[in-house]
N, C-alpha and C positions, 0 to 999 in steps of 0.2 A: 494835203488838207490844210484847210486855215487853224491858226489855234482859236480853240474857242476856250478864249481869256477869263474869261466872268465864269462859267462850269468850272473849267481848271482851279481856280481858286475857290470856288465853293467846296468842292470835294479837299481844297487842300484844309481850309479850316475846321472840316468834318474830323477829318483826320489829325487834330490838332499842329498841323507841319507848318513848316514858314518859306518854304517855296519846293518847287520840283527845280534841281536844277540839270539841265539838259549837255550833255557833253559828247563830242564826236571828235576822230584823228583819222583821216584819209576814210571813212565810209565803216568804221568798225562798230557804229552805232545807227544801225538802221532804223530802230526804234525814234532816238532823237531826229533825224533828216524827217522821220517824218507826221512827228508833232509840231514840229516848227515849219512844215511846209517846205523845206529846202528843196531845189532842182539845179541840176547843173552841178556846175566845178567847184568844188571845196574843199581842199586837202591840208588845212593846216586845222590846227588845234581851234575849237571854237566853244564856249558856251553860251546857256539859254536858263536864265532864270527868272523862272516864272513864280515870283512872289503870293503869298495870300493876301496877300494887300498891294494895290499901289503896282506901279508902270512895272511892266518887263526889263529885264538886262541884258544886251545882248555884248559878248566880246568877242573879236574876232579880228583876223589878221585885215592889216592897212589893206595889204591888196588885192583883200577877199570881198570889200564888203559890198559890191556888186550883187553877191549871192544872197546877201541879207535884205536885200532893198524891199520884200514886200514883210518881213519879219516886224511886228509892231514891238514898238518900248525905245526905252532910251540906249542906243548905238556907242559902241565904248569900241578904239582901236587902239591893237599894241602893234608893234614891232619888233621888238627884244622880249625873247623870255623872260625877262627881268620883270619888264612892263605887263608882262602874261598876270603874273606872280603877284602882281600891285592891284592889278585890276580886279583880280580874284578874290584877296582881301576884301578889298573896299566893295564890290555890290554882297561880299556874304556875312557883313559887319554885326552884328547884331542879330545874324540869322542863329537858334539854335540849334534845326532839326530841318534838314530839306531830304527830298528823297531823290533817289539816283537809280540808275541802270544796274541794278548792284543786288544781289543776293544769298544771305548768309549763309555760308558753308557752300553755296554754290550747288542749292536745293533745285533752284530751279533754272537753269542754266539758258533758258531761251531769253532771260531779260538781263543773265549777267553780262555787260556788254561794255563798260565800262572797268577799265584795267582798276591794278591793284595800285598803284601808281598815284593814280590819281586823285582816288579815296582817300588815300593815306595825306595827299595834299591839302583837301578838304577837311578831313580832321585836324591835322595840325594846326587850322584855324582857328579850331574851338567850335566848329560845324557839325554837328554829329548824322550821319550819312544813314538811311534808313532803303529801305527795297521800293523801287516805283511798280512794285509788282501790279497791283491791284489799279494803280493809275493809268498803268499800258493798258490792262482789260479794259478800263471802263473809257480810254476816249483814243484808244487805236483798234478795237477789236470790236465795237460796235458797226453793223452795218447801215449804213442811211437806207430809205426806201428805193433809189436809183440800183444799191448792190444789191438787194434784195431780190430785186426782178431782173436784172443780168447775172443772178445767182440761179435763177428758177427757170431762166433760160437756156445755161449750158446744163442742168441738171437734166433739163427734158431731151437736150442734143444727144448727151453720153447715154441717156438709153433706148434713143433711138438707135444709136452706133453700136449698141453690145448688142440690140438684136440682129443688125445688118453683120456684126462681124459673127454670133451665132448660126446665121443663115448661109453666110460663105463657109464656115468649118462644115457643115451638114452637105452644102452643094459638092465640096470639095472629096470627103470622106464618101457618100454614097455614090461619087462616079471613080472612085480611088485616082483618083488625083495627086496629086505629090502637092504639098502645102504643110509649110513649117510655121511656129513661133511668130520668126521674126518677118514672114509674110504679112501675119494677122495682124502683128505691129504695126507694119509698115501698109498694113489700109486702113487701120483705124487710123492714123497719122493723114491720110489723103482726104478722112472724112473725117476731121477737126477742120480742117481746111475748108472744105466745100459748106460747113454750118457753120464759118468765122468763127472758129475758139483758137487756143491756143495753148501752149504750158511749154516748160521748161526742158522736159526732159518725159522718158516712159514713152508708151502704158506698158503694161504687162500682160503676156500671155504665157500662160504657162502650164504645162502638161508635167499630169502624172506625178516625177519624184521632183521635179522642179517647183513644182506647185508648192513644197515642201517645204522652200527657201524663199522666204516674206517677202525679200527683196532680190529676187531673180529677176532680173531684166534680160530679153533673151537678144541678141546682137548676132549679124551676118556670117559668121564661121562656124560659130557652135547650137545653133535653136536646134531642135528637138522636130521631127518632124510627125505630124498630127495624122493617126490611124483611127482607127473602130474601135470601142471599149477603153475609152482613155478618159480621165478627166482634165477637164479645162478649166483654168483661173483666171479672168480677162478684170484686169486693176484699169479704170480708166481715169484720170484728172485732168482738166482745164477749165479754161474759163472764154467768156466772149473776148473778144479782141477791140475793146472799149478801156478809157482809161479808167482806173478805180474800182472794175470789174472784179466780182469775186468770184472763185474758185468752188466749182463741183466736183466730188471726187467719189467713185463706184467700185465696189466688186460683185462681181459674181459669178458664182461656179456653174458649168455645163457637164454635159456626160454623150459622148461619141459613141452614144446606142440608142436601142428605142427603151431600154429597160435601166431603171438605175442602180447598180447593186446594192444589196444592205450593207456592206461591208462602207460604201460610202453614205449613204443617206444615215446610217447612224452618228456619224459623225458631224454630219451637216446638222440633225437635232440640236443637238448643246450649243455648237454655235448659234444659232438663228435665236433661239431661247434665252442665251445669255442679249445678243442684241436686243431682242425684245425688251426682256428686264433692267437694260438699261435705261431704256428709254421710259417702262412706267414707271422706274424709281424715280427719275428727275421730276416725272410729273407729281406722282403724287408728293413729293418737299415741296412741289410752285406751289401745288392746290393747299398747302395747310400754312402758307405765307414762311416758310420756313428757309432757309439758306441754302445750296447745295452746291459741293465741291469736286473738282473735276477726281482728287483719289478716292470721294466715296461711291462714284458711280462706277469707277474700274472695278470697285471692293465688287459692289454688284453684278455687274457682269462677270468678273472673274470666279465668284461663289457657285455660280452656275457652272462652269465649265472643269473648276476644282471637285464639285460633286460626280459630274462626270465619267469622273477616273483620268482627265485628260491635264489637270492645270499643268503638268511639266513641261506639259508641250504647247502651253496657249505663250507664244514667245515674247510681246511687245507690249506695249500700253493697249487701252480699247479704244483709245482715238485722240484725235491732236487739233487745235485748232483750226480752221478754216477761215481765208478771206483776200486779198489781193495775192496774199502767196499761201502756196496748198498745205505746205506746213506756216500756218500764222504767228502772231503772238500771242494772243489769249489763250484760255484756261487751257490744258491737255487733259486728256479722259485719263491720267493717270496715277498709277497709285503703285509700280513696279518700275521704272527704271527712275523715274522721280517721287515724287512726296506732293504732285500739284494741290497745295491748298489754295489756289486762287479760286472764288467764286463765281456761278456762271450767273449770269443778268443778263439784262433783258437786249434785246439785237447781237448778239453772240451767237456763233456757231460752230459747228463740229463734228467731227466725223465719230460712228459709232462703228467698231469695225473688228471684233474677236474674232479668234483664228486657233483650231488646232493642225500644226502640222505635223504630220509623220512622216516615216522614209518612203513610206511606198505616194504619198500626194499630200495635198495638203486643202482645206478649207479654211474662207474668210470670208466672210458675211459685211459689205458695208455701207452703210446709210448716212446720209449728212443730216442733221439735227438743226433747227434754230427754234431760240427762244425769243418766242413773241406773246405779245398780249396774253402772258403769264402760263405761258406752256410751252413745251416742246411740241415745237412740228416735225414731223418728219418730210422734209422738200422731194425725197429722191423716190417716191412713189411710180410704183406699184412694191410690196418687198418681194423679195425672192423668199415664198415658203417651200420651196424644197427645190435639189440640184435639177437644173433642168435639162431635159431629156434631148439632145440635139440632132439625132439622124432615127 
């Protein structure tokens, strides 16, 4: 992305700050590469401060600055850590409050990304070092209208794929057939392909007490092979295979009968219902022009599933940012393994996605969310209102 210089300072003086200053050491600040636009080789120390006022600063090694050549503002090169050191001083002279990849107590760990090190060098300037929490959300976690609709695209692939791979477990299962796991994997994997998406790693299929474990990925020696009267958990995410492309990411449970037991469909209930309520609490804080934060929607959905009788076993957050990568940097739906007070605004997106799991299977319900023109949409339509029924 280009920075957009003129925004970035506006929100910096909103914020009363006196710049964002941008810090990276061999790729440990993803965040920074890519508010500054960076591509390519860059592995020594560099910074990017981006003032409330007045030209950018960029510093960076003598024989890096090829890398910076489309970075706007006035270009500063060192040599010797010495000249690191001097340079640093002098653009942060007079600054008293800039914000950084940095956050207190280490609450919210996806933007602490900037060592301790460094901070500490910052301050001893007379610099005092605040969280660029809320700056990441608001100008790297915003989708443009290009991700929007490469968003809305592999959203409609992944459920074209979870019916084709629900249609192969039933083809499979009613002629008893031998079909595992890591089969069903391994064609939804052939049909990413075939509808140009792509993703890092996954999906997930999983039966029964596997279901069980959030993060069961099933692999070639050990998957589980898929019978009659099982339940099935199919986790899909990718995205198109375009640059800047964002990321859709699904679940949904099946059932290997024509009949679904109670024993499961009660538990699919408080899921779906906690989903649900997460989504019309967000709505109703847009509709009253009011704030809303990624841990008081977790509180929401989690209330639900807490009533339940099930919270011991609802295991993770209710969802995590969405966008070029499937776990992003803006706001996370959480309010259990972190504290996320960042607030969700407008082109932001997210996965909605409670879960209780037990020893004998497990359920998770997951919908990707964007806020737009003052609501939550739900993109990953049709929802799954109850386990569906696969032979």
């Amino acid at each position: 992305m280009a920075i957009r210089t003129d925004e970035i300072q506006a929100a910096l003086r909103a914020e009363e700050l006196d710049g964002w200053l941008l810090y990276d050491f061999h790729g440990l600040n993803p965040i920074a590469r890519r508010i500054a636009g960076l591509h390519g080789f860059v592995t020594r120390r560099w910074f990017l401060l981006i003032p409330a006022t007045g030209e950018p600063e960029v510093i960076c090694h003598l024989m890096e600055e090829i890398g910076f050549a489309g970075v706007p503002g006035r270009h500063h090169h060192y040599r010797t850590w010495q000249e690191l050191d001097a340079l640093l001083k002098q653009i942060l002279s007079g600054r008293k409050r800039v914000a950084m990849e940095y956050s207190p107590g280490n609450a919210i760990p996806y933007v602490a990304r900037v060592d301790a090190g460094t901070v500490e060098k910052v301050r001893a300037l007379g610099t005092e070092v605040v969280s660029s929490a809320d700056l990441v959300a608001q100008f790297s976690a915003r989708w443009s209208p290009k991700q929007i609709a490469l968003h809305r695209r592999a959203a409609a692939g992944l459920l074209e794929i979870k019916d084709r791979a629900f249609a192969l477990i039933g083809d499979h299962v009613r002629g008893r057939k031998t079909l595992t796991e890591y089969a069903v994997a391994a064609f939804v994997r052939k049909e990413f392909a075939r509808l140009g998406l792509i993703c890092d790693d996954g999906p997930i299929c999983a039966v029964d007490a596997n279901a069980g474990n959030p993060h069961y990925e099933p692999d070639s020696q050990s998957s589980a092979r898929i019978d009659a009267g099982q339940l099935i958990l199919l986790d899909l995410w990718a995205k198109c295979d375009e640059p800047e492309a964002a990321y859709a990411d699904i679940t949904w449970t099946g059932f290997t009968g024509p009949t679904v037991p109670s024993t499961i469909a009660s538990v699919f209930a408080p899921v779906a219902a906690a989903r649900d309520g997460a989504v019309a609490f967000v709505n109703e804080r847009l509709r009253a022009g009011q704030l809303v934060h990624g841990y008081e929607v977790d509180a929401a959905a989690r209330e639900v599933i807490v009533k339940s009788g099930y919270g011991d076993r609802f295991l993770h957050r209710t969802g995590h940012s969405i966008g070029t990568q499937v776990h992003d940097v803006g706001p996370n739906i959480d309010g259990l393994e972190t504290q996320d007070r960042r607030r969700l605004q407008e082109g932001m997106a997210f996965t909605i996605e409670p879960g209780i799991y037990l020893a004998e299977f497990g359920i998770r319900s997951e919908i990707n969310v964007l806020i737009q023109n003052g609501k939550a949409e739900i993109t990953t339509l049709p929802l799954q209102t109850e386990v569906t029924p696969i032979v």
